[in-house]
C-alpha positions in Angstrom: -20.5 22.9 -26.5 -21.7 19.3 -27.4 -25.6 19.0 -28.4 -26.0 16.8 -25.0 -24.4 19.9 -23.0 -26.9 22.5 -24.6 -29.6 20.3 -23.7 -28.4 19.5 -20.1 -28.0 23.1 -19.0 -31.5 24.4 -20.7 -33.6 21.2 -18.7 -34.9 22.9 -15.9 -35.2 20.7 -12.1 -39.6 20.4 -12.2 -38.7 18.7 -16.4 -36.0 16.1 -15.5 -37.8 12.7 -15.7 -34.1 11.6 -13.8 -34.2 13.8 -11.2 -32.1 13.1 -8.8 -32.6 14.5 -4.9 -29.7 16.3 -3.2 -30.1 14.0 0.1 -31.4 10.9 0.5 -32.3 9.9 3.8 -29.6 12.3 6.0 -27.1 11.5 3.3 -25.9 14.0 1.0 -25.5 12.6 -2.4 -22.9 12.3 -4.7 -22.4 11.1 -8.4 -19.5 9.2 -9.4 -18.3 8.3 -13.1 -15.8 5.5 -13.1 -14.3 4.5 -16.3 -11.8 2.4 -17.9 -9.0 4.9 -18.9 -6.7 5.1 -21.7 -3.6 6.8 -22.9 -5.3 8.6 -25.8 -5.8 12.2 -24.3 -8.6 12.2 -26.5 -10.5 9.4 -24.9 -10.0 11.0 -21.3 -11.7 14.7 -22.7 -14.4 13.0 -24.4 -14.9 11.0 -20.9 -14.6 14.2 -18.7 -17.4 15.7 -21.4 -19.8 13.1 -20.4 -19.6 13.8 -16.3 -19.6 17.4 -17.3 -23.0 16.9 -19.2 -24.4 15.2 -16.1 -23.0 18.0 -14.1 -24.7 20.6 -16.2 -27.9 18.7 -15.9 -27.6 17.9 -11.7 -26.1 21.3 -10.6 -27.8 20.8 -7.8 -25.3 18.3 -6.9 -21.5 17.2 -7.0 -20.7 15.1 -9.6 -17.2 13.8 -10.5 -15.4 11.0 -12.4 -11.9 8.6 -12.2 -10.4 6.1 -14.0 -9.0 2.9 -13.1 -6.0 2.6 -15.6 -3.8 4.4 -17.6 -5.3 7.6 -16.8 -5.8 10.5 -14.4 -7.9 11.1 -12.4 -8.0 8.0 -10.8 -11.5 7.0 -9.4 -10.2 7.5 -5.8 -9.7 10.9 -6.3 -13.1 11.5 -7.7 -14.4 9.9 -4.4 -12.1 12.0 -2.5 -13.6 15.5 -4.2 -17.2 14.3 -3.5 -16.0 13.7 0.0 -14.8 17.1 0.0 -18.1 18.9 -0.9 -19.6 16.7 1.9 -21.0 13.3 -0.1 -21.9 10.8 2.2 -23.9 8.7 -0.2 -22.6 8.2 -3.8 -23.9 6.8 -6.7 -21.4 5.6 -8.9 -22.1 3.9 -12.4 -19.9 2.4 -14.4 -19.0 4.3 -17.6 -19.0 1.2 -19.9 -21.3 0.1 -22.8 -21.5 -3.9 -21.2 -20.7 -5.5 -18.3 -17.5 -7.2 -18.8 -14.9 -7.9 -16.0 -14.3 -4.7 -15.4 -17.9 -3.4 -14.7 -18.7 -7.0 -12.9 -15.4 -7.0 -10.8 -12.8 -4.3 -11.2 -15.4 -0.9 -10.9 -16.6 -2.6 -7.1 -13.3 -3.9 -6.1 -12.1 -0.1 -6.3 -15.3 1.1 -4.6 -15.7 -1.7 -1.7 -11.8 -1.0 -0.9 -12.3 2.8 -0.5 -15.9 2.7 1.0 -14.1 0.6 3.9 -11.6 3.2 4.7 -14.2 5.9 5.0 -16.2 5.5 8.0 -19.8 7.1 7.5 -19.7 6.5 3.8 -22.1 4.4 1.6 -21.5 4.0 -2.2 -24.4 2.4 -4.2 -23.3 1.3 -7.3 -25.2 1.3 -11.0 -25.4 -1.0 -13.8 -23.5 -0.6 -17.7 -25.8 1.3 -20.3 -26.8 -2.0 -21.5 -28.2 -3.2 -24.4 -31.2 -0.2 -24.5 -33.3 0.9 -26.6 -31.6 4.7 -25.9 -28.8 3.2 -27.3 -30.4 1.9 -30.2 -31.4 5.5 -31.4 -27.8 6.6 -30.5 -26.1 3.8 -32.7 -28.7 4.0 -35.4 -28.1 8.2 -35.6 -24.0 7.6 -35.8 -25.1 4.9 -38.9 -28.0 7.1 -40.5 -24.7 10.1 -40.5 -22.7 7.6 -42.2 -25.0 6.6 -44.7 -26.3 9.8 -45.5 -22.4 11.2 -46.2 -21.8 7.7 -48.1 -25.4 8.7 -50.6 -24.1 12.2 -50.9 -20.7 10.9 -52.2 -21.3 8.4 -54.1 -25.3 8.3 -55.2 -28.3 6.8 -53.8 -28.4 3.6 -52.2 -31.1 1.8 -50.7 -30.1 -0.1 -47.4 -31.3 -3.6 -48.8 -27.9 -2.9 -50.9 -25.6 -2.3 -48.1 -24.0 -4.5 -45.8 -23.2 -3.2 -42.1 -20.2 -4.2 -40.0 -20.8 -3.2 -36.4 -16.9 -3.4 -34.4 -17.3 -4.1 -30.5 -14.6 -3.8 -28.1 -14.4 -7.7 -27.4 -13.8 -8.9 -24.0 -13.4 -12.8 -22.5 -17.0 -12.5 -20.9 -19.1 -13.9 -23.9 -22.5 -12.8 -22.0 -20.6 -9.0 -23.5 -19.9 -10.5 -26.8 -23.5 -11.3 -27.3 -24.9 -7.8 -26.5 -22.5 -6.6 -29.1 -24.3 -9.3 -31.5 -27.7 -8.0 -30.5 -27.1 -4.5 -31.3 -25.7 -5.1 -34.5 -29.1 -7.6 -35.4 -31.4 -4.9 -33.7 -29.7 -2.1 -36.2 -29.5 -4.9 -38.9 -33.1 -5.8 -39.2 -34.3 -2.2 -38.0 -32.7 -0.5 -40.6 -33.3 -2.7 -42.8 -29.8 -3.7 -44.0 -28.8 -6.0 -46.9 -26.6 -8.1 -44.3 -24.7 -7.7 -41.2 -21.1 -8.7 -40.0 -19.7 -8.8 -36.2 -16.3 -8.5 -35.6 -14.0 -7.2 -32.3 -11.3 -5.0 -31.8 -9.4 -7.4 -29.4 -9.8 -10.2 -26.7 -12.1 -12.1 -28.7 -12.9 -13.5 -32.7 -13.6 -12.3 -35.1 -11.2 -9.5 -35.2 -11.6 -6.5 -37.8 -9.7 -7.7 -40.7 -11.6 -11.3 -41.0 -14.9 -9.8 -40.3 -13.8 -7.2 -43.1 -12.2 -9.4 -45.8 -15.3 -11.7 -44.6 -17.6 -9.1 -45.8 -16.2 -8.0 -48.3 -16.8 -11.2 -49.9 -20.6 -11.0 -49.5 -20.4 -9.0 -52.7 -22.5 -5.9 -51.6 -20.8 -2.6 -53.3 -20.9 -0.6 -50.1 -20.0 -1.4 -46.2 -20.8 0.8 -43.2 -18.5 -0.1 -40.6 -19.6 0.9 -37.1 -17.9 0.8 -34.0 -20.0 0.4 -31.3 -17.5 2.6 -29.1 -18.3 5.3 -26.5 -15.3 7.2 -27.1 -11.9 7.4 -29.3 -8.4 6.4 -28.7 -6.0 4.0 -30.1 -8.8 1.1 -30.5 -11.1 3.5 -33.1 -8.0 4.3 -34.6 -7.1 0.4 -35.2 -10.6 -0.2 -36.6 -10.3 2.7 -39.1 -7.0 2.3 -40.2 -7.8 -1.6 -40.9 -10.7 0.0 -43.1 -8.3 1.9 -44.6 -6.1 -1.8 -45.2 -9.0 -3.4 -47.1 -10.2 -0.6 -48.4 -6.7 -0.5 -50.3 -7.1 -4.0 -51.5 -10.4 -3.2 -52.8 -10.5 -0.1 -54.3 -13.8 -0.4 -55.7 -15.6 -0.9 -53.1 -17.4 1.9 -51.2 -16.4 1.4 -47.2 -17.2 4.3 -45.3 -16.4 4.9 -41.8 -19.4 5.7 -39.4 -18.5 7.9 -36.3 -18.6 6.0 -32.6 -21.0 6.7 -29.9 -19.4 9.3 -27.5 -21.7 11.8 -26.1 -25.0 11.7 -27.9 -28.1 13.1 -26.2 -29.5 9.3 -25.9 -26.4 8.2 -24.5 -26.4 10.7 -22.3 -30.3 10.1 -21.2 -28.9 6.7 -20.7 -26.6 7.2 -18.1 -29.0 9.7 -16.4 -31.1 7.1 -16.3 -28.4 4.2 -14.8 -28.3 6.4 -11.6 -31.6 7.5 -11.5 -32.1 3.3 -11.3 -29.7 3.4 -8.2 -32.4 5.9 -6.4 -35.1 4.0 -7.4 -33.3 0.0 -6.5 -34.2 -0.9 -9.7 -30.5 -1.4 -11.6 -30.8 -5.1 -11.6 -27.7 -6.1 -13.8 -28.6 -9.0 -16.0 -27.0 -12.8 -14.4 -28.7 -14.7 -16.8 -26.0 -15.5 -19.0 -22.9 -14.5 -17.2 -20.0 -16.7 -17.0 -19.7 -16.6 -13.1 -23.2 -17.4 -12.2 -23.8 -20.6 -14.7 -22.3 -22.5 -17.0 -22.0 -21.2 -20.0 -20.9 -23.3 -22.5 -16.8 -23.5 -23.1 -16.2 -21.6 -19.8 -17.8 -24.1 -17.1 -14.5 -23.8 -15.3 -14.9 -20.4 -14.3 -18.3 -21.0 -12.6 -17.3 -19.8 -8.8 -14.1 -18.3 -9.9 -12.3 -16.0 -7.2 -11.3 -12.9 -8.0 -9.9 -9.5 -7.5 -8.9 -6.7 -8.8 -5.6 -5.4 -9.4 -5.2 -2.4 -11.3 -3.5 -0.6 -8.8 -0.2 -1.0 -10.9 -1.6 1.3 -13.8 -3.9 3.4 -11.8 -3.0 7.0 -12.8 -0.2 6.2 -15.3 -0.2 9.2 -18.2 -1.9 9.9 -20.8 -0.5 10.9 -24.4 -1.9 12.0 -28.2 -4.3 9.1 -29.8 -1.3 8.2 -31.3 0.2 6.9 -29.1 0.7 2.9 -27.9 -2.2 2.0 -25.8 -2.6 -1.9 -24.0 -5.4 -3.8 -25.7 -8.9 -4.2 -23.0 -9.1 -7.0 -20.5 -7.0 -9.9 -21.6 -3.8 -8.4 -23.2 -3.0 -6.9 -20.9 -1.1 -10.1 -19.6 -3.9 -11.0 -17.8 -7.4 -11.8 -18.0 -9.0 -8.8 -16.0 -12.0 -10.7 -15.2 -11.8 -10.5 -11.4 -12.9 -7.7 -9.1 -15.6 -9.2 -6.2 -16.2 -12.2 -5.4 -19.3 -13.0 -7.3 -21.1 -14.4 -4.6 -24.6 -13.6 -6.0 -26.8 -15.3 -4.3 -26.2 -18.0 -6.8 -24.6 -21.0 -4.8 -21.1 -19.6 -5.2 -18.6 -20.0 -2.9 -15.7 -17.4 -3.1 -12.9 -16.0 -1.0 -14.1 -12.4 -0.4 -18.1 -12.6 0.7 -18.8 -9.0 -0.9 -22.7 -10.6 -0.4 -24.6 -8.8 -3.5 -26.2 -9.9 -6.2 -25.3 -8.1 -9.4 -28.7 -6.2 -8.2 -26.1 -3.6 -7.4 -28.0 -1.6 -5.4 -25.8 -2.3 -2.8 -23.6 -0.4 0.2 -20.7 -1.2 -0.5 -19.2 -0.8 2.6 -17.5 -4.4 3.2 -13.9 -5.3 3.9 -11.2 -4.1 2.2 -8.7 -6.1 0.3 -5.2 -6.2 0.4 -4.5 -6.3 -3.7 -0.4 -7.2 -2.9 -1.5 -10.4 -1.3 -2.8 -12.2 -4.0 -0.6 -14.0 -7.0 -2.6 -12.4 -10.0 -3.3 -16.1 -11.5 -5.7 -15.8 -14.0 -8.0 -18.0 -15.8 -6.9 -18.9 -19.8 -9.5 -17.4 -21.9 -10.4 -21.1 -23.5 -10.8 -19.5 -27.3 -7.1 -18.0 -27.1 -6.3 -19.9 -30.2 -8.9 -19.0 -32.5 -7.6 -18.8 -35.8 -9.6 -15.2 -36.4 -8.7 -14.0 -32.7 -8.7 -13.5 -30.2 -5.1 -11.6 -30.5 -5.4 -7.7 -31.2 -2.9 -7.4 -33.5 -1.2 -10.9 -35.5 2.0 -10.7 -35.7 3.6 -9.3 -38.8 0.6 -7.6 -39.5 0.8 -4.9 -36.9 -0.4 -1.5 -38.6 1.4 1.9 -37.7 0.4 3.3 -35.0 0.9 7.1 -37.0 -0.6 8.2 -40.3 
């Protein structure tokens, strides 16, 4: 049992600063996880763990979870089990670290279409974990593991004398990108690091071998790299076995491999927290910077870009060991994956579907359902695609194994 589990089941109702009431209004309430997916069966147990802990905490109420690709169970049939135990209002959150296109778009396509076929039934839907200060302890904890391992191993070293590479998942929304960025600085300049590289697993630049070999040229003797993951599967495996590439090339150099995210007691505060927000109408996603709203500089054309989801081609398709080939996030899979609602936020847009919320999503979504086969799956170019450090996952003739 996970450290976040122990704690969950000892917290008694009266102590839980998230508390969350079993009705609202004459509505029984539900809680809904809705994640990403992936093929790695590892991924999809460390994802169950995390509604598991918020079951153990809430077992005053149902709480359930669904994916929307490349895994089962799909998010439909979570809703349909919190139907079952007699949910009328659920509060579903995205189980992502930043809102990207699929916690802007894909996450309340799903949602709005099944909330229209179920008469009676509201779904409010939560923000990402964010960039939080929660977080921050999580991230710094997997980091303060690595480097304590790396100073039994090898000696003492002070952090001025240690350069940290923090690995994001990368997506084509570069409002995302940046929050990666501002983790890595917060962890940077709180822990007092010698320097700090960025780099991405995919979608985006750079990608782990130039922010690696970029590093590695700084000259510092040892590297942390860190990625900022919530759980494992093929991606982790990428990053590490890239470490294990330029580690090979260098083999005096000291790069040790911190441990990702996945259920630590501040994560799992911070998703507590995410739906406690719904109750309260306070999860106001941040708009500022995001590529739909304004225009942010090198993607002005997607300012008011339609869009839908469409992940009903991979909803529920197996999963296998980590091993195992998985399709790189958003863009590679053949298409962008930045679509979902329509974005009309209150900001001037003009879209096809009028979904009519604001990123505050606090919303019912309870609007008209769309009809996914109807659309031609068009997708705007991510306008970086040709960076010569990205944004392609793997170059090719450099592919690693996918197997030690």
């Amino acid at each position: 049992m996970s450290e976040a589990m122990r704690r969950a089941e000892a917290m008694r109702p009266e102590d839980d600063p998230y508390h969350i009431p079993t009705h609202i209004d004459d509505d029984k309430i539900g809680v809904m996880v809705c994640g990403h997916g992936s093929r790695s069966e590892g991924a999809v147990t460390e994802f169950k763990a995390i509604a598991a802990s918020l079951q153990a905490r809430w077992q005053h109420l149902p709480v359930d979870y669904g994916f929307l690709e490349f895994a089962t169970p799909i998010i439909g049939t979570g809703l349909d089990n919190l139907r079952a135990q007699g949910a009328t209002r659920i509060l579903a959150v995205p189980g992502m670290l930043f809102a990207a296109g699929h916690a802007k778009n894909d996450i309340p396509s799903v949602l709005n279409t099944y909330a229209a076929k179920h008469e009676g039934l509201t779904i409010k839907y939560g923000r990402e974990l964010a960039v939080d200060l929660k977080m921050l302890k999580a991230a710094s904890a997997r980091v303060q593991e690595a480097l304590e391992a790396a100073n039994s191993a090898h000696g003492e070293m002070g952090n001025q004398d240690v350069c940290l590479v923090v690995i994001g998942r990368g997506a084509s929304d570069p409002d995302a990108n940046s929050n990666v960025a501002k983790m890595a600085r917060m962890l940077w300049e709180g822990m007092g690091f010698g320097w700090c590289e960025v780099g991405y697993s995919g979608v985006t630049f750079p990608l782990v071998e130039p922010a690696l070999e970029h590093a590695v040229r700084l000259g510092y003797k040892r590297l942390i790299v860190f990625p900022y993951f919530l759980f494992t599967g093929i991606l982790i495996k990428r990053i590490y076995d890239y470490v294990d590439k330029v580690q090979a090339a260098h083999p005096t150099l000291q790069i040790v491999k911190a441990g990702y995210l996945n259920d630590h007691p501040m994560v799992m505060e911070t998703f507590a927290e995410r739906v406690r927000e719904i109750v309260e109408g306070a999860n106001n996603m941040n708009c500022q910077m995001c590529k739909y709203r304004a225009q942010v500089l090198g993607f002005e054309d997607e300012v008011g870009l339609a869009q839908e989801s469409h992940h009903h081609h991979v909803e529920g398709i197996g999963t296998g060991p980590a091993s195992e080939p998985e399709p790189e996030p958003e863009s590679d899979h053949g298409h962008d994956h930045d679509h979902g609602h329509s974005h009309d936020h209150g900001h001037g847009h003009d879209h096809a579907h009028d979904h009519a919320h604001n990123h505050a999503h606090g919303h019912d979504h309870s609007h008209g359902a769309h009809d996914h086969q109807a659309h031609d799956h068009h997708h705007h170019p991510y306008p970086q695609a040709d960076h010569p450090h990205g944004p392609r996952s793997m170059k090719e003739g450099v592919r690693l194994p996918e197997s030690d």
